[in-house]
C-alpha positions in Angstrom: -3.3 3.9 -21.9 -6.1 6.3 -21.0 -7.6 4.1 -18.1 -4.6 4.2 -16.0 -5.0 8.2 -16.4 -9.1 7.8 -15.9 -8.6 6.0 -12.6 -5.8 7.8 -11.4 -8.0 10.7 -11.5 -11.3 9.7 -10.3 -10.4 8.4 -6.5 -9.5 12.2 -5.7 -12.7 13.7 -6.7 -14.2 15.1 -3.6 -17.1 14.0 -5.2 -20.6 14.9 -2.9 -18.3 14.6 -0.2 -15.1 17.3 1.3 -13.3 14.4 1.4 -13.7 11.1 0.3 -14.0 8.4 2.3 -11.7 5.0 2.1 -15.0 3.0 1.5 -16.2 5.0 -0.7 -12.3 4.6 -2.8 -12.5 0.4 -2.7 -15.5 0.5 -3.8 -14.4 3.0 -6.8 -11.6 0.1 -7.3 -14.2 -2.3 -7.3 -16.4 -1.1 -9.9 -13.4 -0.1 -12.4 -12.8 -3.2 -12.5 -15.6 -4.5 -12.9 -16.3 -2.2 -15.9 -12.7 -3.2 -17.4 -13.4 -6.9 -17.2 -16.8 -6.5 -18.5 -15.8 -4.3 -21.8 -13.2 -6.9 -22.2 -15.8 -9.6 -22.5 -17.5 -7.6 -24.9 -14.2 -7.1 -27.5 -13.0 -10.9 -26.5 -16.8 -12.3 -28.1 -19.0 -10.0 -29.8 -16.0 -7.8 -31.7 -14.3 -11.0 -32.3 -17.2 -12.7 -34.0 -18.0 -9.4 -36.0 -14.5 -9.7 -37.4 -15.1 -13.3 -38.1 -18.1 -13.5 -39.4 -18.6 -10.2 -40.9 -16.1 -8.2 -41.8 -12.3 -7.0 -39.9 -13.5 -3.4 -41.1 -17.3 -3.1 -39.4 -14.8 -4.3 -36.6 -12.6 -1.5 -36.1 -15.5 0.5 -37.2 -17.5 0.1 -33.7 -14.6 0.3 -32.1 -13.8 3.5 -33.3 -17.4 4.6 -32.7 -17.3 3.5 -29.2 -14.3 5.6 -28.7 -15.8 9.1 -30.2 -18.9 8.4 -28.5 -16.7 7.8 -25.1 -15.0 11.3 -25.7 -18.0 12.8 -26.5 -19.6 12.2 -23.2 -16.1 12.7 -21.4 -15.9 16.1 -21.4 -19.8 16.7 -20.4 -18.9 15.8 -16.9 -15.3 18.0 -16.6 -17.0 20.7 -14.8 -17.8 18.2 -11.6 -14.2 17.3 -11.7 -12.0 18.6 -8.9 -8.7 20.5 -10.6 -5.5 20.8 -8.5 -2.3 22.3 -9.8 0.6 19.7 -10.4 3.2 20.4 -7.1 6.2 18.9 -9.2 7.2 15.2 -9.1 7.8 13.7 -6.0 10.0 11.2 -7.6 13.0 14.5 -7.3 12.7 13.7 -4.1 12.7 10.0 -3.4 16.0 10.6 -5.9 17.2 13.1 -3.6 17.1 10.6 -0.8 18.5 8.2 -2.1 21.4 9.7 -3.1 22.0 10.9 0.0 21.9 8.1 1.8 19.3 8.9 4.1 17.7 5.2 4.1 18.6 1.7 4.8 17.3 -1.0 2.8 15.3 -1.9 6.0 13.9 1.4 6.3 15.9 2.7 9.2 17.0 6.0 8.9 21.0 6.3 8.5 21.2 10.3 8.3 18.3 12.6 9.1 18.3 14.5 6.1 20.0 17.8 5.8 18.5 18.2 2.2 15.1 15.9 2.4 12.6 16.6 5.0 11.5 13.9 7.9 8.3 13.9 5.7 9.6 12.8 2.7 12.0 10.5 4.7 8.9 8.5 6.4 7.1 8.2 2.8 10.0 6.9 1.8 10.0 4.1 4.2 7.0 3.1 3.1 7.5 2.5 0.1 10.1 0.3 0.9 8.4 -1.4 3.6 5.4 -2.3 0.8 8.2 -3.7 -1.8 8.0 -6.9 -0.5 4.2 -7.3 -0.8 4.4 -6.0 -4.1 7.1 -8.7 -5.1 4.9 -11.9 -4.4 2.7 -10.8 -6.6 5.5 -11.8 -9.7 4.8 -15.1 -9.7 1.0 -14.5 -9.0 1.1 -12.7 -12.3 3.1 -15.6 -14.1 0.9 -18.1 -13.5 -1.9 -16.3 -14.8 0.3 -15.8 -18.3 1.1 -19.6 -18.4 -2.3 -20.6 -17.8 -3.7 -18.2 -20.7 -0.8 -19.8 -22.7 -1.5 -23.1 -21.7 -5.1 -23.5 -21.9 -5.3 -22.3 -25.8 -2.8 -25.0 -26.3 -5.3 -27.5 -24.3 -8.4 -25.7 -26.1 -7.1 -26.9 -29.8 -6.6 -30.6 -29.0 -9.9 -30.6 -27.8 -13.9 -30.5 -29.4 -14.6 -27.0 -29.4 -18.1 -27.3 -30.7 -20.8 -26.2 -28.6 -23.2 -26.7 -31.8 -23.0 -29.0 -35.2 -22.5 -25.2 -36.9 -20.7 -23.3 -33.6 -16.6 -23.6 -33.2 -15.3 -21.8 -29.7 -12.2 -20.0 -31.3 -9.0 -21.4 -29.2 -8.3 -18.1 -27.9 -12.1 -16.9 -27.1 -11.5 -19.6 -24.1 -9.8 -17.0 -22.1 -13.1 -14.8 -21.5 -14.4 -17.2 -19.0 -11.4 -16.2 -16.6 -12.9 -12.2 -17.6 -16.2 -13.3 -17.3 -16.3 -14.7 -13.8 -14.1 -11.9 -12.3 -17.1 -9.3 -13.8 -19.6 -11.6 -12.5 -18.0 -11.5 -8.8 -17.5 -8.2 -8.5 -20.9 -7.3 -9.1 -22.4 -8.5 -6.4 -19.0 -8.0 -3.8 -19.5 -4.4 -2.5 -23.7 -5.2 -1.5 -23.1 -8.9 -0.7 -20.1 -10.8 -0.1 -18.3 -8.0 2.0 -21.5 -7.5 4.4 -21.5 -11.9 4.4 -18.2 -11.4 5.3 -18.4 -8.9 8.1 -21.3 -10.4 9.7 -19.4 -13.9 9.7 -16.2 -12.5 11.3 -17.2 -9.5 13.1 -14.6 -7.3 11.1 -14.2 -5.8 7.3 -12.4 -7.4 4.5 -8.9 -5.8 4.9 -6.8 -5.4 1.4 -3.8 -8.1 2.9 -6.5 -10.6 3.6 -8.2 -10.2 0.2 -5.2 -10.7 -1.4 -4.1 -13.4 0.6 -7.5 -14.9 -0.2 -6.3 -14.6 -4.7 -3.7 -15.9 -3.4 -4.8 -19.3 -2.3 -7.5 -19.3 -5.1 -5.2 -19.0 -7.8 -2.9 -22.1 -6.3 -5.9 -23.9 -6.3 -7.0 -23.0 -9.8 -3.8 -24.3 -11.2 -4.4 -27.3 -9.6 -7.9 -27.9 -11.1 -6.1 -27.3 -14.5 -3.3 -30.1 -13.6 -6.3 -32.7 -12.8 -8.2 -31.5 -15.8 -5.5 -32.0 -18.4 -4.3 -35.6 -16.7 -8.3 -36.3 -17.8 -7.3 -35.2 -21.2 -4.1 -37.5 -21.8 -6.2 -40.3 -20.2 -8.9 -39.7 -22.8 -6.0 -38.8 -25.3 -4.5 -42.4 -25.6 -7.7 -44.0 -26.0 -8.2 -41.8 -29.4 -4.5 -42.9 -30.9 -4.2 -40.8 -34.2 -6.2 -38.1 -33.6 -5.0 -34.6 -32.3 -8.2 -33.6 -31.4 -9.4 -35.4 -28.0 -12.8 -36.2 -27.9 -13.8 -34.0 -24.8 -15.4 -30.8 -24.4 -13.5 -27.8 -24.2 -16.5 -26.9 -21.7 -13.8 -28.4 -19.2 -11.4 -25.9 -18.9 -14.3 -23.3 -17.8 -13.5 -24.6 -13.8 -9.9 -23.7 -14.0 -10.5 -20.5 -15.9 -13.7 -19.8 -13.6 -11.3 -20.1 -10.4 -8.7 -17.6 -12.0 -11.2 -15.3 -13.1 -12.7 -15.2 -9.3 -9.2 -15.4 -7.9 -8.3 -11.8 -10.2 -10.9 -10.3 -8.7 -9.6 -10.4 -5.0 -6.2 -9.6 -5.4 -5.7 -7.2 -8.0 -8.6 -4.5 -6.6 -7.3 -5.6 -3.5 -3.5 -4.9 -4.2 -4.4 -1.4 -5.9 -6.8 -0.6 -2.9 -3.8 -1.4 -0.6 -1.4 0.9 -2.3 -3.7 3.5 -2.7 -4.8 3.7 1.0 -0.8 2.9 2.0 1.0 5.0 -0.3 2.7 8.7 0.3 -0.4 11.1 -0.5 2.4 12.3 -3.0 2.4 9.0 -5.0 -1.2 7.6 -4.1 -2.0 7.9 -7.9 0.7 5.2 -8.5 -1.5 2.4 -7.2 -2.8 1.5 -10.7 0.6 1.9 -12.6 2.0 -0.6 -9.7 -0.5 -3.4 -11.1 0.1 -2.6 -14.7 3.8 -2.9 -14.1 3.0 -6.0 -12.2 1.2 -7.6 -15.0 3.1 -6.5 -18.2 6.9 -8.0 -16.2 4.8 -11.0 -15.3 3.9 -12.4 -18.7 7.6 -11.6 -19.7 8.2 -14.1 -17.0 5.7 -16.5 -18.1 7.3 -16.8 -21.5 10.4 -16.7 -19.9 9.4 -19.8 -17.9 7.5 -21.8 -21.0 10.4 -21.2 -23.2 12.7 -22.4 -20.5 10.3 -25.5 -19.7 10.5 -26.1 -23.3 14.1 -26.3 -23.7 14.8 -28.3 -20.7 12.0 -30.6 -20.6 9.8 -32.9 -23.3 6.5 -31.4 -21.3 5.8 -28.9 -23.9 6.5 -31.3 -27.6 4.8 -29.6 -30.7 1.8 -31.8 -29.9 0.8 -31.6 -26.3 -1.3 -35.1 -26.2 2.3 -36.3 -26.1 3.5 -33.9 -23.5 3.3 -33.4 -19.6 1.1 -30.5 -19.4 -0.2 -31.5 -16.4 3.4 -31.5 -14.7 3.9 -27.8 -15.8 1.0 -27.2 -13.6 2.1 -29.1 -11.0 5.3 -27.2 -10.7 3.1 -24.2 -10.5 1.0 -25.3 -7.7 4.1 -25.7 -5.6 5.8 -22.8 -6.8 2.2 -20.9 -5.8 2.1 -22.5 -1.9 5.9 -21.3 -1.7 4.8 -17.9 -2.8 2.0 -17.5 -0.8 4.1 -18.7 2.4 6.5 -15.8 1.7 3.2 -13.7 1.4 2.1 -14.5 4.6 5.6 -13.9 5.9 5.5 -10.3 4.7 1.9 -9.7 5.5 2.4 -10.5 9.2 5.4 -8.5 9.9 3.6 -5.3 7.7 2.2 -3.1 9.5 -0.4 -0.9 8.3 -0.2 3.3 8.5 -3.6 3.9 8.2 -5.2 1.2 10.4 -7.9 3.4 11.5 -8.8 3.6 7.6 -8.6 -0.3 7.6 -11.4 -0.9 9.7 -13.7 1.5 7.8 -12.7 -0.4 4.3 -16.1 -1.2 2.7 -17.9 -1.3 5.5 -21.7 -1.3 4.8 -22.4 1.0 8.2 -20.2 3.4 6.9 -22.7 6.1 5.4 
């Protein structure tokens, strides 16, 4: 996937700068996202409805377009970019430690290393000490995948026109959650992180960011449980139909909430690992999210499928399911989650605090 190579890159540019500066980085993380979610929008409504409504082929046509026009203009900028010589993997060595023993599972250091250095020890210990951060963000990432799944499944038993002559496809419902997280991060870096500063006298640190998607993407699953108890309600008043007769427009606050949720804690959890991580494995931080995210909608499948078999929640039609109580069980399973976030957030310890409180600070020119 070419991004993960584009971003992994770009952060290390020295850019007008010797060195660039941790603001200057979360703001970088920022801004690809931004860009990602906002191109997404673009192929979720405008390519869809070309393929729709004109043809599959003019379709693929502008996307291929857009990708010869994108490595056209690629290469015009390769003489600004900063070239460093690969120094081998240091994977050899976080192999090398661990079969030797070196480190406890804690992190404490069981042998000091006749063939690792003390360096590549202590980097080693980091990563471990970031693992458990990095784990609560599983179920984070499964309840994303079971809403998707779940509100296309609300989105066809419900009135999808916006117009006599316009139909919302089913699945097109999902760009309101990419919509809102392009939307916020627009204005964050000139606007809500200065807010934010001003009102608590300090920067936005990663943990708190993502402790804040935490707590938004609980809530969001909670708008979607009231949301679809509204829709049985309204569904056994219209006996014999499959379609309820309310507005699809009412999944937008749920989605809304997910999309605004996304965009704290996933540039917040790849600005974390990039400021925390080894300088060896800083480029990482962006295959730790895409990991993240592809295991996490296994999980979600793994979770409807078992909700399917062990429960009548999920029947072939939904107006005679329990939707709502799938949700349910993932607010709960959410506040657990961010609990044992919290837990691991207060006993981490940053290594480059100094960095922190520099983070997208507006004062830092």
């Amino acid at each position: 996937m070419q991004y993960q190579h584009w971003v992994v890159v770009v952060p290390d540019q020295p850019l007008r700068r010797p060195e660039p500066k941790p603001k200057d980085q979360g703001i970088f993380f920022n801004w690809f996202f931004f860009f990602w979610y906002s191109a997404s929008v673009v192929s979720s409504t405008a390519i869809v409805y070309i393929e729709d409504n004109v043809s599959w082929k003019a379709g693929f046509f502008i996307c291929v377009a857009s990708n010869v026009v994108a490595l056209l203009i690629f290469p015009m900028g390769s003489k600004f970019y900063a070239k460093f010589k690969p120094e081998g993997s240091p994977f050899i060595s976080l192999a090398r430690i661990i079969s030797e023993g070196d480190v406890k599972l804690d992190g404490s250091t069981t042998n000091q290393g006749r063939l690792c250095s003390v360096h590549e020890v202590e980097d080693f210990k980091i990563l471990i000490k970031i693992l458990p951060l990095w784990s609560t963000s599983f179920f984070l990432g499964t309840t994303i995948g079971v809403q998707a799944s779940l509100s296309i499944l609300q989105a066809l038993a419900m009135n999808r026109h916006i117009e006599p002559n316009f139909q919302i496809p089913a699945g097109s419902v999902l760009v309101f959650v990419l919509l809102s997280t392009a939307l916020f991060l627009a204005p964050f870096d000139k606007f809500l992180l200065p807010t934010w500063k001003n009102l608590t006298g300090k920067s936005l640190a990663p943990l708190q960011r993502i402790g804040i998607g935490h707590v938004l993407n609980f809530l969001s699953m909670g708008v979607s449980a009231l949301v679809e108890s509204k829709r049985l309600n309204v569904a056994k008043s219209n006996e014999g139909s499959n379609i309820v007769a309310m507005s699809v427009l009412w999944l937008v606050p749920q989605l809304a909430l997910n999309g605004i949720a996304e965009a704290f804690h996933f540039p917040g959890q790849v600005s974390l690992y990039y400021q925390e991580f080894p300088i060896t494995l800083k480029n990482m931080a962006i295959v730790m999210i895409s990991v993240l995210v592809g295991k996490s909608f296994y999980l979600a499948t793994a979770l409807i499928d078992v909700v399917r078999r062990t429960s009548t929640w999920l029947p072939g039609n939904i107006n005679n399911g329990r939707v709502d109580n799938v949700y349910w069980i993932l607010v709960i399973g959410g506040v657990v989650n961010f609990g044992y976030y919290v837990t691991c957030a207060w006993y981490y310890k940053y290594q480059n605090l100094k960095e922190v409180d520099h983070i997208d600070s507006p004062s830092d020119e």
